[in-house]
Structures are given as C-alpha cells and as structure tokens.
TIVO-2410 file (N, C-alpha, C; in nm, 3 decimals):
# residues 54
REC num residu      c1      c2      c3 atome chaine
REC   1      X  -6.894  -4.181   3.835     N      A
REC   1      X  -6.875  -4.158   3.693    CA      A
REC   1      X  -6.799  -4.277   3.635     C      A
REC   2      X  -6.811  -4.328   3.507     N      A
REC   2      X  -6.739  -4.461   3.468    CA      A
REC   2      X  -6.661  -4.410   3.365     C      A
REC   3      X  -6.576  -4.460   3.296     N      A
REC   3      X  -6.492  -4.443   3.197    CA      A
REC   3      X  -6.558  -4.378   3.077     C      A
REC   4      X  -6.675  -4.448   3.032     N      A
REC   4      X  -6.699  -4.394   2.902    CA      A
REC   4      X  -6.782  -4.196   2.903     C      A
REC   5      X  -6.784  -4.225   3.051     N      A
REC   5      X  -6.884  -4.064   3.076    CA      A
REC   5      X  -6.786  -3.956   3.078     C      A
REC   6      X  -6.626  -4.048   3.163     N      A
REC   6      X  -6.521  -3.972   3.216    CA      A
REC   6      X  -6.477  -3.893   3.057     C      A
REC   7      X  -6.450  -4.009   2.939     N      A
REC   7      X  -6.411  -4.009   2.794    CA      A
REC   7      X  -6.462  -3.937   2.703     C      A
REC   8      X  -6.638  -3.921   2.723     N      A
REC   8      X  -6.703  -3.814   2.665    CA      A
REC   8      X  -6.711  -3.695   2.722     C      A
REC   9      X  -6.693  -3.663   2.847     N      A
REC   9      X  -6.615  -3.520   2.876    CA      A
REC   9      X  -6.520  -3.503   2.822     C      A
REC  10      X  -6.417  -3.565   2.866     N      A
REC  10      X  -6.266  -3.532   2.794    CA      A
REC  10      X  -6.274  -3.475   2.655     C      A
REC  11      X  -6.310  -3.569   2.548     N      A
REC  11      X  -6.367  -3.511   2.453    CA      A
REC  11      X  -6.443  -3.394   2.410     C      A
REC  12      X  -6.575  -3.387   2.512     N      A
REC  12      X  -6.673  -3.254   2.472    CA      A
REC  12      X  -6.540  -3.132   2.547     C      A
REC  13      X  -6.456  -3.099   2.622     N      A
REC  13      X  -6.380  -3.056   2.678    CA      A
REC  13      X  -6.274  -2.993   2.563     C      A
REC  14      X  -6.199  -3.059   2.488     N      A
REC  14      X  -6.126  -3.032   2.426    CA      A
REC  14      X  -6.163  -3.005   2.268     C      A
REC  15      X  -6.239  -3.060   2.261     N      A
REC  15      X  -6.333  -3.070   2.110    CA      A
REC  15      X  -6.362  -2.926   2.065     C      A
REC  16      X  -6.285  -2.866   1.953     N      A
REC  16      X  -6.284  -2.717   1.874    CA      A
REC  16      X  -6.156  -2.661   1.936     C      A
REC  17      X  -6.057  -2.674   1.994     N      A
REC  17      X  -5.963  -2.661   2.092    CA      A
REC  17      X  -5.811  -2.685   1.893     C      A
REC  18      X  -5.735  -2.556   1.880     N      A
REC  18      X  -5.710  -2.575   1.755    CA      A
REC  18      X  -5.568  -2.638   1.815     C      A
REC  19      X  -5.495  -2.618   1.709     N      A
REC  19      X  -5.373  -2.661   1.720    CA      A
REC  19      X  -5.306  -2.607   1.829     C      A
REC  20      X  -5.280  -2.478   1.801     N      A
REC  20      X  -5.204  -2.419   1.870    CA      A
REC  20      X  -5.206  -2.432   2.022     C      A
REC  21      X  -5.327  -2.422   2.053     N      A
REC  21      X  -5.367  -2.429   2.193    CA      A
REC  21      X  -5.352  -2.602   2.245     C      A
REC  22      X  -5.337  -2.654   2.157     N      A
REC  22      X  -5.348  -2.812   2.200    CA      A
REC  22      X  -5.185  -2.814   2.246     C      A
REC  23      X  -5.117  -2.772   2.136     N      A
REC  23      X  -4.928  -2.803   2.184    CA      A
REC  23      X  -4.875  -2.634   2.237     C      A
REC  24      X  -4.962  -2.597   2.301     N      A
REC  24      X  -4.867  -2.440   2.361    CA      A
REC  24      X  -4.880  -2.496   2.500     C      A
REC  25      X  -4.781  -2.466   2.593     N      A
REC  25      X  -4.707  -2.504   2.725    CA      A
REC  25      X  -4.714  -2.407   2.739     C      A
REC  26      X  -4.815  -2.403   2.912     N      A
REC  26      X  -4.868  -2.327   2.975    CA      A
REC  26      X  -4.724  -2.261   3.039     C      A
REC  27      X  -4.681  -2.385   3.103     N      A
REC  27      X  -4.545  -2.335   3.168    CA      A
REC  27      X  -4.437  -2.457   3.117     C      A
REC  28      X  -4.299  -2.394   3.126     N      A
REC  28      X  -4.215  -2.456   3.058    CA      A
REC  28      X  -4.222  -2.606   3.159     C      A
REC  29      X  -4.157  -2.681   3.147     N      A
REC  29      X  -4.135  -2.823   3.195    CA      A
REC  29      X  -4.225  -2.898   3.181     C      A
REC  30      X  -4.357  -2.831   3.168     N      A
REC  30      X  -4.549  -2.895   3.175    CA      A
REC  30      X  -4.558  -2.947   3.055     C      A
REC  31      X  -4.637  -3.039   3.046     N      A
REC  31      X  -4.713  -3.120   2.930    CA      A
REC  31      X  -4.835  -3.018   2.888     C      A
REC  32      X  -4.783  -3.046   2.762     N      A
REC  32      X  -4.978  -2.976   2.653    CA      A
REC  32      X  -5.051  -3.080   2.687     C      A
REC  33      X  -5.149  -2.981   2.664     N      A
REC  33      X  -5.293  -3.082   2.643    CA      A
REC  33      X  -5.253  -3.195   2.521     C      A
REC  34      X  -5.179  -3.164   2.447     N      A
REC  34      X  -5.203  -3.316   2.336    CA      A
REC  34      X  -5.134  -3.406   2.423     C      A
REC  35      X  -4.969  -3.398   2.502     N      A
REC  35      X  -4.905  -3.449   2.552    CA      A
REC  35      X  -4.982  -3.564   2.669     C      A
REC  36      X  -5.031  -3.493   2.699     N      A
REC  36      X  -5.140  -3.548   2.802    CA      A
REC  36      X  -5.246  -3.638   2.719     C      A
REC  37      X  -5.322  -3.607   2.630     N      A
REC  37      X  -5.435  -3.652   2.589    CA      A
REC  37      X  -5.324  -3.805   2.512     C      A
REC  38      X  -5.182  -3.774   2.453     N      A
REC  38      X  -5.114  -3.889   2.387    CA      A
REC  38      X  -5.140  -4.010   2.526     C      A
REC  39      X  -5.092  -3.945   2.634     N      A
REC  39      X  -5.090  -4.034   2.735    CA      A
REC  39      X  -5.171  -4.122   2.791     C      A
REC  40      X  -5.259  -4.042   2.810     N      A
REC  40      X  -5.392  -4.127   2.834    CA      A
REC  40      X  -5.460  -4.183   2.748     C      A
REC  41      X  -5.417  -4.217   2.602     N      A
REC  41      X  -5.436  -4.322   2.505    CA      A
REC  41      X  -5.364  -4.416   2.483     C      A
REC  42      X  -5.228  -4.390   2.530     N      A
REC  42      X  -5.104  -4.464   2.531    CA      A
REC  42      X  -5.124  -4.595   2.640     C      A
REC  43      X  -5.210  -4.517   2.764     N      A
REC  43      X  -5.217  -4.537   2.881    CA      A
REC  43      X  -5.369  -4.684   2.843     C      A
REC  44      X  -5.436  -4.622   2.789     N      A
REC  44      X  -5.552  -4.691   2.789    CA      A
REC  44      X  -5.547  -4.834   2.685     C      A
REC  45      X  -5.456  -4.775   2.596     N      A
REC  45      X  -5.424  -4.908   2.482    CA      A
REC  45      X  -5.329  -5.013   2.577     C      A
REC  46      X  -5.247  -4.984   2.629     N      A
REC  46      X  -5.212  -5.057   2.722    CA      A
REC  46      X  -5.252  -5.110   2.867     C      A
REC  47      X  -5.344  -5.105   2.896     N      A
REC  47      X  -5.415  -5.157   3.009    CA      A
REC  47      X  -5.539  -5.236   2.916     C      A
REC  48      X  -5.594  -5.210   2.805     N      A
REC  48      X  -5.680  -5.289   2.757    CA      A
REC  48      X  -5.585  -5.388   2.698     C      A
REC  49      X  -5.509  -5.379   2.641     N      A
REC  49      X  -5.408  -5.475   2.608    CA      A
REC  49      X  -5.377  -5.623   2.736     C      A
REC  50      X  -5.353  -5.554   2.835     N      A
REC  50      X  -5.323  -5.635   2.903    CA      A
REC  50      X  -5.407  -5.723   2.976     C      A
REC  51      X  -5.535  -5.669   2.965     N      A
REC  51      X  -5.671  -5.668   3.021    CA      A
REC  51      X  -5.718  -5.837   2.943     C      A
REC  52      X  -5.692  -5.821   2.790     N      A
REC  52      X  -5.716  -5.919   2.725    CA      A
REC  52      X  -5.641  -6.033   2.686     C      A
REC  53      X  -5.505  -5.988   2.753     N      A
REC  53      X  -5.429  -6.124   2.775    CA      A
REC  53      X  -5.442  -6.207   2.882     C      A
REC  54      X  -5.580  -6.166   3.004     N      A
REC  54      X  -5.566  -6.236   3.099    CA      A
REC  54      X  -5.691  -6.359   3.103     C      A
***
C-alpha cells in the first residue's frame, strides 16, 4: 500500500465522523482521533519539509 492509498483510507475512514466523536477520549490519557489525525499532518508537513531541503 503507498501513502496516497494509506491517506485515502484514512480519510474515507473518518469522513462524516462529527465533532464530538472526533475530540471524545476513549480512555483518559489517550489521544482523539483529531489528536492523532493533528499528528500525522504535523508529522507529514514536516518530513516533506525536510524532504525538500535536501
């Protein structure tokens, strides 16, 4: 599977998924789904970032 197939799951996955359910913590100490989804954009802007300084 490559990134962009991995990305359009992720998406079709969470996609209609409202608020509530995006920032409610399953269990206390755990990351939401947005928390997570921040990350792995956080994650990805910075590795393409760096990607293009080389």
């Amino acid at each position: 599977m490559n990134i962009h197939a991995v990305r359009a799951e992720l998406i079709e996955t969470v996609d209609g998924l409202s608020d509530a359910e995006i920032n409610q913590r399953a269990v206390e100490g755990v990351w939401t789904i947005g928390q997570v989804l921040e990350h792995l954009y956080l994650t990805e802007t910075a590795v393409a970032h760096h990607a293009k300084k080389r």
